[in-house]
C-alpha positions as a LaTeX table, in Angstrom:
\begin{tabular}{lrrr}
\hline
Residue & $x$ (\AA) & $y$ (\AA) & $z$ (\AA) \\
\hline
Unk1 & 106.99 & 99.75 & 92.23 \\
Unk2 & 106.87 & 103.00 & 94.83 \\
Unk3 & 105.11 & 101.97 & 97.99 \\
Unk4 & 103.14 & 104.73 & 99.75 \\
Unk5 & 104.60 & 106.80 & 102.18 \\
Unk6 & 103.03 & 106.72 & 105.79 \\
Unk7 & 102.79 & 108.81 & 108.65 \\
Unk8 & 104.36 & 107.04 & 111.97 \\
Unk9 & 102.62 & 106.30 & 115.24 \\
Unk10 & 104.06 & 105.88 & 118.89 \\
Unk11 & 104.13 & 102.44 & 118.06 \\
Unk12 & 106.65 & 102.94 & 115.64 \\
Unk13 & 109.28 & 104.35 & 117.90 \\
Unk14 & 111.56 & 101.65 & 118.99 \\
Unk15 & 111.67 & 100.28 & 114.79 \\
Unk16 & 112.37 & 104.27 & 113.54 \\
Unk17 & 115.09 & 104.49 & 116.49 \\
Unk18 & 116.94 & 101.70 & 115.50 \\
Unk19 & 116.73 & 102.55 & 111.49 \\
Unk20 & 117.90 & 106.13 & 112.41 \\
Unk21 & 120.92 & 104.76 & 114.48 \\
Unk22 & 121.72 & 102.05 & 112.02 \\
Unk23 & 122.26 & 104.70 & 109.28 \\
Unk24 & 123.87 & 107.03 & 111.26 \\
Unk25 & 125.90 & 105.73 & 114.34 \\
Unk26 & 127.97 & 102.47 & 114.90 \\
Unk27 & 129.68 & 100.01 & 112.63 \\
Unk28 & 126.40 & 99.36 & 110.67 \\
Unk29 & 126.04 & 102.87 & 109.38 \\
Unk30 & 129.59 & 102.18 & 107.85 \\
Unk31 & 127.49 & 100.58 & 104.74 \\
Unk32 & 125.83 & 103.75 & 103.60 \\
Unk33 & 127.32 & 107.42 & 102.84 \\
Unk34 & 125.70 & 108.93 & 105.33 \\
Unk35 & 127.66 & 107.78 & 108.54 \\
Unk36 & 128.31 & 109.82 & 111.25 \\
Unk37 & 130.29 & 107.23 & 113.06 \\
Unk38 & 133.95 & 109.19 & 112.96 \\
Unk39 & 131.60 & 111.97 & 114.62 \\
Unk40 & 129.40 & 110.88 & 117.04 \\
Unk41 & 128.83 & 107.89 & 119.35 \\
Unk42 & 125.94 & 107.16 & 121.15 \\
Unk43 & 121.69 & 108.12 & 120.22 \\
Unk44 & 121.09 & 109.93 & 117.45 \\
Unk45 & 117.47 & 109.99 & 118.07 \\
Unk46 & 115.88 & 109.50 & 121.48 \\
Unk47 & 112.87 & 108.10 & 121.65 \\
Unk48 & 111.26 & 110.30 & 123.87 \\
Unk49 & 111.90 & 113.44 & 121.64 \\
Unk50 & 110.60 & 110.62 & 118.46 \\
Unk51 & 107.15 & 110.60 & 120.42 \\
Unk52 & 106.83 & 114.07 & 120.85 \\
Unk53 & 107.33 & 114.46 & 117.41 \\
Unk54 & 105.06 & 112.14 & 116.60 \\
Unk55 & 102.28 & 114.15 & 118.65 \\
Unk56 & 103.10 & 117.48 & 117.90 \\
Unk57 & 100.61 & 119.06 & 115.48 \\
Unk58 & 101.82 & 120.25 & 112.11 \\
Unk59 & 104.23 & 117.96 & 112.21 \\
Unk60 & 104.90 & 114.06 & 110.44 \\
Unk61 & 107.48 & 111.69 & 110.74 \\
Unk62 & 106.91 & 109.98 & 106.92 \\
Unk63 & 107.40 & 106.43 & 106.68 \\
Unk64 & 108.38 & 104.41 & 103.71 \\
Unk65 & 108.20 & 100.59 & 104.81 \\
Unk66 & 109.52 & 97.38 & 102.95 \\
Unk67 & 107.69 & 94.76 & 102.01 \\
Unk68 & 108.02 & 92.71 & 105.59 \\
Unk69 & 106.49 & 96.20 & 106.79 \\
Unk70 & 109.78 & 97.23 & 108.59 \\
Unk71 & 110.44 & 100.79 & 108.20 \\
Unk72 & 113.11 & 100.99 & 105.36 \\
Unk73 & 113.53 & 105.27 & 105.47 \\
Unk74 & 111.79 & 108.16 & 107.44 \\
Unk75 & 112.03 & 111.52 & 107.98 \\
Unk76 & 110.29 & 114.23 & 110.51 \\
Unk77 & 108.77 & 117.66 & 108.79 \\
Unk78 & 107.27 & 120.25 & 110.53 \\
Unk79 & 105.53 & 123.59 & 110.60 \\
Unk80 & 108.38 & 125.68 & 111.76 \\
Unk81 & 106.18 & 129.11 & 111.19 \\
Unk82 & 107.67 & 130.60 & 108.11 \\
Unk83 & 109.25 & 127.62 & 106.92 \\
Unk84 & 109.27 & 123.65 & 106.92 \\
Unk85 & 111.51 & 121.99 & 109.08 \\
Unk86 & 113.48 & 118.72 & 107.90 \\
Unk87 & 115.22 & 116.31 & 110.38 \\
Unk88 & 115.57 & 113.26 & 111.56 \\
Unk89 & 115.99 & 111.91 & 107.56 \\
Unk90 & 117.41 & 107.96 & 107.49 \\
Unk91 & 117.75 & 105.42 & 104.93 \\
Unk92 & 118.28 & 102.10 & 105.58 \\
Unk93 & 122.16 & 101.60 & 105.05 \\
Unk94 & 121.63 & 99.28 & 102.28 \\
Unk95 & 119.75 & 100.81 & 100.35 \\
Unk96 & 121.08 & 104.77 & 100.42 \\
Unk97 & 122.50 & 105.82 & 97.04 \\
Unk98 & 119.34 & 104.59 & 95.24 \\
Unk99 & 117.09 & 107.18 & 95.09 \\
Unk100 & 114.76 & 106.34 & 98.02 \\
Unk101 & 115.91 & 109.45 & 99.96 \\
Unk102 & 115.40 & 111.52 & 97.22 \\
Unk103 & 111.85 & 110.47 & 96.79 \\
Unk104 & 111.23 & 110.95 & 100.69 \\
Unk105 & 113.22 & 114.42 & 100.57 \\
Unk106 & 110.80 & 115.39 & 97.97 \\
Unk107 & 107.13 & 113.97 & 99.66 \\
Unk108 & 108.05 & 116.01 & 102.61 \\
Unk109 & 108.88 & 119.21 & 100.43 \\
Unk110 & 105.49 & 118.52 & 99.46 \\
Unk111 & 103.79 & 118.14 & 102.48 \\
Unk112 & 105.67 & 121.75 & 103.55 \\
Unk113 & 104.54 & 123.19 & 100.15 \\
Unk114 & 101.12 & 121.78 & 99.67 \\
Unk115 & 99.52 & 120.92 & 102.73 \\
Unk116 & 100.81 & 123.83 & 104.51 \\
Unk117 & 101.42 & 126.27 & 102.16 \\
Unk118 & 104.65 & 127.10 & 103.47 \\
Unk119 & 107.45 & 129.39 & 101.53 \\
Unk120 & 110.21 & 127.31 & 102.00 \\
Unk121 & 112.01 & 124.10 & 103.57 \\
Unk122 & 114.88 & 124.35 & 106.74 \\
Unk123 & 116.60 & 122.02 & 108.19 \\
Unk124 & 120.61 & 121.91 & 110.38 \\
Unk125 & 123.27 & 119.86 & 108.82 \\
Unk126 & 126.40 & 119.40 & 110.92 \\
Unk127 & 128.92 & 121.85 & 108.92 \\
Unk128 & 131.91 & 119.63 & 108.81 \\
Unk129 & 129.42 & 117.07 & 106.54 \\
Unk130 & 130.97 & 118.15 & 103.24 \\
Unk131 & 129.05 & 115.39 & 100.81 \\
Unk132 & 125.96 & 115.86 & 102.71 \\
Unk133 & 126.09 & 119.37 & 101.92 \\
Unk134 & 126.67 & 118.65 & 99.12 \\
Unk135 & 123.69 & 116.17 & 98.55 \\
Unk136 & 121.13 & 118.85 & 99.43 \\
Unk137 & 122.37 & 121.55 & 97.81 \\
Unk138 & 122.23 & 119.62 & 94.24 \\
Unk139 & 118.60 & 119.42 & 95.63 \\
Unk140 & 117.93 & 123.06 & 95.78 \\
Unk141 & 119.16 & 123.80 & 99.13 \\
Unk142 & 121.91 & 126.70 & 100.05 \\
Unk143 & 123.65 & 126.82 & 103.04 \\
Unk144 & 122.87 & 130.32 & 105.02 \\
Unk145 & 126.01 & 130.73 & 106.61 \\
Unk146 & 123.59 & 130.99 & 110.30 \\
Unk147 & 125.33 & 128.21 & 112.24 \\
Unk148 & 123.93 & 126.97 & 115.78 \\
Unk149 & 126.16 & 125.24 & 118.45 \\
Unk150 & 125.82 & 121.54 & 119.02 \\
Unk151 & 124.20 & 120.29 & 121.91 \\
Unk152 & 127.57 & 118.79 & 123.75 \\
Unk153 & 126.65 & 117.17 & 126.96 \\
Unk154 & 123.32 & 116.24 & 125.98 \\
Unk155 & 123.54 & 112.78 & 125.58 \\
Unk156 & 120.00 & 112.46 & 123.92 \\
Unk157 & 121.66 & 113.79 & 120.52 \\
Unk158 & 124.97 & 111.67 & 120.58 \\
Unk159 & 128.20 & 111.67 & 122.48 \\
Unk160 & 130.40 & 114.13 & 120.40 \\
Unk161 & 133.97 & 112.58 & 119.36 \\
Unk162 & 135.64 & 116.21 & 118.19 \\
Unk163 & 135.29 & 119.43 & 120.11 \\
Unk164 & 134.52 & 121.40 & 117.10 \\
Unk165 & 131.02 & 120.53 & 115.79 \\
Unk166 & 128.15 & 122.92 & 114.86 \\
Unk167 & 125.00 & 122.84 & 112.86 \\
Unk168 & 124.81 & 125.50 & 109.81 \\
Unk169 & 121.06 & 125.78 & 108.72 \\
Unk170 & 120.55 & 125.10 & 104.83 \\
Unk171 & 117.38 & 126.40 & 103.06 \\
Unk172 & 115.75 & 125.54 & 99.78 \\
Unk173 & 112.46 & 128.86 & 98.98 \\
Unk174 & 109.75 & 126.71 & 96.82 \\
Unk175 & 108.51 & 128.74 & 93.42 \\
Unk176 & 105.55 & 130.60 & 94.08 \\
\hline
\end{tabular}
């Protein structure tokens, strides 16, 4: 059975931090593909920039809870202008490979698409990420070759283990 999707509060900050780290950072995020572990150490969300998310306008952080009511995925879209912007997209470790990020990818395509009648979806994958790539582009997405430098010495976004990491921004137009 699909549970609805929600949109987050403020008081869902500390439970979204710790699924975001748990499927990205540390020993935990071993379980699932979609570990940065051998990458990063350290946040990979801080809760401050979480919050502001949260109360930005145009923008969601979409929710999909288990049946204890413990966020099981999530991921942040916004209005970036003249495009959606995708981020901060976690599944719970267990549970990735299952199709519950793919149904989560596509509600917030949706809420780009629909509610805000945007062209297109956005979003910065670290480019040394080969099968995530690789994920989004069976989705639709293509990278754009426009890369952006990683934010090394902010601590708020992970402590970097290699000296050589960059974002590349992928895009996916929708049909008119």
């Amino acid at each position: 059975m699909t549970r609805p999707y929600r949109i987050a509060t403020t008081a869902d900050v500390p439970a979204l931090v710790t699924l975001v780290t748990s499927a990205y950072r540390g020993e935990a995020s071993r379980a699932g593909w979609t570990t940065e572990a051998d990458l990063l150490d350290g946040a990979r969300i801080d809760p401050d920039v979480l919050t502001a998310d949260i109360e930005r306008s145009r923008s969601r952080v979409v929710v999909l809870d288990g049946d204890d009511g413990r966020p099981l995925a999530c991921a942040h879209v916004a209005d970036a202008g003249d495009a959606g912007y995708f981020g901060m997209f976690a599944v719970a470790p267990a549970l990735q490979g299952r199709g519950t990020g793919d149904a989560l990818l596509a509600e917030c395509e949706r809420i780009a698409r629909e509610d805000w009648r945007l062209p297109a979806m956005r979003m910065t994958v670290i480019d040394v990420r080969d099968a995530l790539i690789a994920f989004y582009e069976r989705r639709g997405y293509r990278r754009t070759g426009v890369h952006a430098p990683f934010p090394y010495g902010d601590p708020r976004f992970g402590i970097p283990l290699r000296d050589d990491l960059r974002f590349e921004i992928l895009e996916k137009r929708f049909e008119p």
